[in-house]
Every structure is written in structure tokens, then in C-alpha cells.
BAFI-3210 file (N, C-alpha, C; in Angstrom, 3 decimals, decimal comma, padded with zeros to 6 digits):
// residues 98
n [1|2|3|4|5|6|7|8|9|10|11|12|13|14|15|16|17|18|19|20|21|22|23|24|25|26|27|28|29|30|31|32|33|34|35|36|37|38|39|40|41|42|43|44|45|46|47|48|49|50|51|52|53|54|55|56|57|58|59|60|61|62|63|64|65|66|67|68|69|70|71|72|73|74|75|76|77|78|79|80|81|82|83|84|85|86|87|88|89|90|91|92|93|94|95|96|97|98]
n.u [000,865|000,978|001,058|-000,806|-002,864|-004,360|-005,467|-008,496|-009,410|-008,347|-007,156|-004,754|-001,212|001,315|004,100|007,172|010,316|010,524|007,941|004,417|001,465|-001,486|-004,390|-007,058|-010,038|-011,730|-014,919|-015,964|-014,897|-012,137|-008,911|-006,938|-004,456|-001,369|001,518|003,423|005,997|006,942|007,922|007,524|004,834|002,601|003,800|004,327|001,288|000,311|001,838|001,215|-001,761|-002,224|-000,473|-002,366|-003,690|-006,137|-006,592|-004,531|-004,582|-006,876|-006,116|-004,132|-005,904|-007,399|-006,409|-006,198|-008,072|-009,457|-010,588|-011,918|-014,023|-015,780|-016,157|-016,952|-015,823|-016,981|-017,586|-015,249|-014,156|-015,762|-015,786|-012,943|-012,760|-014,580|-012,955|-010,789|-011,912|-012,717|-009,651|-008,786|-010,512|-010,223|-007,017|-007,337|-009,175|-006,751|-004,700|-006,121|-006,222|-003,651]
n.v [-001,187|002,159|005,933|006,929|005,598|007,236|009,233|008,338|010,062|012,319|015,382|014,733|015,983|015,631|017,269|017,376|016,002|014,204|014,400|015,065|016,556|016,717|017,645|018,952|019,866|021,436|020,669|022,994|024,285|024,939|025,399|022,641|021,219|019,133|018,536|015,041|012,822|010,870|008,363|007,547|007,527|006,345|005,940|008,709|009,653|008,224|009,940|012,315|011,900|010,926|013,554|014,806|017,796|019,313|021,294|022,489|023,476|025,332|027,437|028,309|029,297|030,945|033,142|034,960|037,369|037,493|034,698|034,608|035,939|034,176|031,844|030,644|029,721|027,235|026,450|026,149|023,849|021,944|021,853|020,859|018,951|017,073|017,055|015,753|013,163|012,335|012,265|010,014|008,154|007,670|006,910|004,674|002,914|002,777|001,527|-000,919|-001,969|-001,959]
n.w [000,000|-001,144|-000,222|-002,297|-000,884|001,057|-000,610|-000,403|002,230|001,886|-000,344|-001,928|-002,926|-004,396|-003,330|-004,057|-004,377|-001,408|-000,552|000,282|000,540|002,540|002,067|003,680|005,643|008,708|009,686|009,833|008,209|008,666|007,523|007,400|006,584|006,143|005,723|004,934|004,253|001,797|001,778|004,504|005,113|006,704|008,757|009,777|009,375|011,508|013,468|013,035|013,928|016,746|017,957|017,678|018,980|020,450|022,379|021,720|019,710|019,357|021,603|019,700|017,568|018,210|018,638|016,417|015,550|012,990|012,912|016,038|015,241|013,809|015,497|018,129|021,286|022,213|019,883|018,578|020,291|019,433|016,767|016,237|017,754|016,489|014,202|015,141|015,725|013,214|012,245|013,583|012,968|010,075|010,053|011,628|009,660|007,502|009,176|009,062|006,662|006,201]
ca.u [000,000|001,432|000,635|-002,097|-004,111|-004,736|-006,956|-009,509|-009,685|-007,714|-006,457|-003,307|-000,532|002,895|005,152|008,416|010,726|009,962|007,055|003,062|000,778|-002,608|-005,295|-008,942|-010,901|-012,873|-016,665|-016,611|-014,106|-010,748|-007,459|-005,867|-003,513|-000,173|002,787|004,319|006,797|006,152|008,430|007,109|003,653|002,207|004,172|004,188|000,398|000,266|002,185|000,152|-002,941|-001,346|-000,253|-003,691|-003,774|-007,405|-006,872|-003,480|-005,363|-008,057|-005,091|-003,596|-006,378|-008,450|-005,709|-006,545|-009,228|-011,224|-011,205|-012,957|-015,167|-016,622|-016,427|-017,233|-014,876|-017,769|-017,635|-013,811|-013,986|-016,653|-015,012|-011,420|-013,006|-014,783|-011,659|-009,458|-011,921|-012,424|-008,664|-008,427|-011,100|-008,896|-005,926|-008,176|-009,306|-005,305|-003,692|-007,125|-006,083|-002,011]
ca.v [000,000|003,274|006,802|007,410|005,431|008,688|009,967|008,004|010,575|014,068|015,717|014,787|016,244|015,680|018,430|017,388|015,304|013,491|015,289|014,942|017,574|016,260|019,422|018,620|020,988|020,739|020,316|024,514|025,241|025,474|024,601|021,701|020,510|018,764|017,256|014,000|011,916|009,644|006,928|006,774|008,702|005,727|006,165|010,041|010,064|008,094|010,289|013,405|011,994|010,824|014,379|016,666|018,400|020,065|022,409|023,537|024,437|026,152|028,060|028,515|029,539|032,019|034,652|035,152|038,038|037,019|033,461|034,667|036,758|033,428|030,946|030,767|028,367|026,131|026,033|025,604|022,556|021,062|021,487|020,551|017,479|016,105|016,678|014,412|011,658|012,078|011,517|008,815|007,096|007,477|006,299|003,133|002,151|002,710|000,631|-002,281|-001,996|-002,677]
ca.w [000,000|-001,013|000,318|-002,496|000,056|001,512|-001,185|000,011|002,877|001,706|-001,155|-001,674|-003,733|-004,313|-002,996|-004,728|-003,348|-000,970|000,603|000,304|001,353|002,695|002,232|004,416|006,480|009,476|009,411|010,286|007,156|009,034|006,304|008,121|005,267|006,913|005,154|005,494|003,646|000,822|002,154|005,767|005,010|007,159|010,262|009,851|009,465|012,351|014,729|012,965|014,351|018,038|018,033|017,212|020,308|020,258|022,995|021,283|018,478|019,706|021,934|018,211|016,482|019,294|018,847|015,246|015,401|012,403|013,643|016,531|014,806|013,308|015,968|019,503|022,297|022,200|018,477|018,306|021,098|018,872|015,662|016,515|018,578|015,339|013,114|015,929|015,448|011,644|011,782|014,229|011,786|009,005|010,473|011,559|008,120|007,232|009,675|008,875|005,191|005,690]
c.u [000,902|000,833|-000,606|-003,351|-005,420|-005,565|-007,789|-010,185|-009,570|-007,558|-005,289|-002,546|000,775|003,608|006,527|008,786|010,641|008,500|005,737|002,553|-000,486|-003,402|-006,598|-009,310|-011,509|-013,967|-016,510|-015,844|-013,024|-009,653|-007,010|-005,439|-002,391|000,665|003,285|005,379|006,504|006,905|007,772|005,719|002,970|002,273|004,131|002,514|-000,002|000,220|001,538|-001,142|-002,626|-001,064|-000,847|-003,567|-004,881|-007,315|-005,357|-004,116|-006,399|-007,532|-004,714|-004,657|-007,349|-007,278|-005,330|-008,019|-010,324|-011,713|-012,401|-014,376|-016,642|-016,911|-015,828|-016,021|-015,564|-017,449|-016,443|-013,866|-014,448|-016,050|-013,997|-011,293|-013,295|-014,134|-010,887|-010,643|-012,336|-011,132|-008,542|-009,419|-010,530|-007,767|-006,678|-008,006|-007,479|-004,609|-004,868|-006,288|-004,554|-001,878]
c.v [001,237|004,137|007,704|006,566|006,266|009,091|009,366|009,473|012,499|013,923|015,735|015,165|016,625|016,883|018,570|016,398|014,392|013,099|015,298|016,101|016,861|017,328|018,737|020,177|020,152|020,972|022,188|025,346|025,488|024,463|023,565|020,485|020,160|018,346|016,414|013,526|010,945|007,830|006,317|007,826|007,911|006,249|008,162|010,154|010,042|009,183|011,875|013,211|012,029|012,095|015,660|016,955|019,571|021,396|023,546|024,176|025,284|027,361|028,855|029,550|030,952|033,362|035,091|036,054|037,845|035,243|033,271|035,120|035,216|031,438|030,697|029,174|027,221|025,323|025,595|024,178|021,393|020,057|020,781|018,896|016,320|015,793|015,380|013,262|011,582|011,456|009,964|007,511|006,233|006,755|004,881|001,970|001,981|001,780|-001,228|-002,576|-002,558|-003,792]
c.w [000,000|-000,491|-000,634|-001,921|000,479|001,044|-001,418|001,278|002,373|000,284|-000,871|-003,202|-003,539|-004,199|-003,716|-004,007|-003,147|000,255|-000,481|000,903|001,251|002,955|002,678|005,280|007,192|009,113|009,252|009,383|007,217|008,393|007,832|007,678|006,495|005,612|005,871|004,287|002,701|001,476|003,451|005,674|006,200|009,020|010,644|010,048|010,886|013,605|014,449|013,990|016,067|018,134|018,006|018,429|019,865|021,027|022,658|020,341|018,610|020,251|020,762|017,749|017,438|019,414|017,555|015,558|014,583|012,736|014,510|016,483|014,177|014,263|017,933|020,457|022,144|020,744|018,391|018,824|020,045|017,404|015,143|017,001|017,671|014,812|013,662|015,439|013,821|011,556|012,197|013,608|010,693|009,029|010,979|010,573|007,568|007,671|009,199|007,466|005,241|005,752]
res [x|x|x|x|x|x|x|x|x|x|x|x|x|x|x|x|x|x|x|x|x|x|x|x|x|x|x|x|x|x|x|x|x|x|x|x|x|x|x|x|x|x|x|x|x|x|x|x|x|x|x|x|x|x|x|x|x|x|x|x|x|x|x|x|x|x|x|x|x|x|x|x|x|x|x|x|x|x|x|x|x|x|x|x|x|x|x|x|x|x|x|x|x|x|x|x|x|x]
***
């Protein structure tokens, strides 16, 4: 299984290299594209998902003025909360499939 697995879930497109960019959004519209690696896209996605930290991002993203203009703490928690288990879905079906 190579790393166009992936576009089952994201848009993916080759960066050069040896680098992928995975482009999704959350349910509420917010870019949250990453890069990984084409050789270890697997174990990189992995430690992407292991690594969302919801309340960093919300931290992150609440000191952006028009951010807040369009979405309330509640809304961030909500949003940020769905994306982690969208991924941790993803990464599911991924590791079922190897």
C-alpha cells in the first residue's frame, strides 16, 4: 500500500521530493492541510494523528481576530473534537487496510 491510500480521505498532492501535502478541512471550514513523507507517510500520518492536540489548536487559532469573529470556544472545542476523530477514523481504516 502506497501513500495514495490517503486519497480516500484528503487531497493529496505531491510536494516534490519526498514530501506529500494532505489538504482537508474541518466540518466549520478550518485549512488543516499537513505534510508528510512519501516513504514513511504511514508512520508520519500516524504520529500526525497521536499528536492533534485540540486544545493547542483552539489556543492557536483564538488569537486570530477574524477566527474569533466566526467561531465561539464552544464552536472551536466542537469542531477541533470532530476533526481528531475524523482523523483517528482514518488512520483506523489505514492501519485495517495494511
Amino acid at each position: 500500500m502506497d501513500y495514495k491510500a490517503l486519497e480516500e480521505f484528503f487531497t493529496v498532492q505531491d510536494s516534490g521530493e519526498n514530501e506529500i501535502e494532505c489538504k482537508c478541512w474541518t466540518d466549520g471550514g478550518v485549512d488543516m492541510s499537513f505534510y508528510i513523507s512519501k516513504d514513511e507517510w504511514l508512520k508520519d500520518f500516524r504520529n500526525y494523528v497521536w499528536n492533534f492536540d485540540v486544545d493547542e489548536l483552539i489556543d492557536f487559532y483564538r488569537d486570530d481576530p477574524e477566527y474569533v469573529k466566526h467561531f465561539t470556544v464552544s464552536q472551536s472545542l466542537n469542531d477541533f473534537t470532530d476533526h481528531k476523530e475524523y482523523l483517528d477514523n482514518c488512520l483506523s481504516k489505514l492501519m485495517e487496510e495494511k
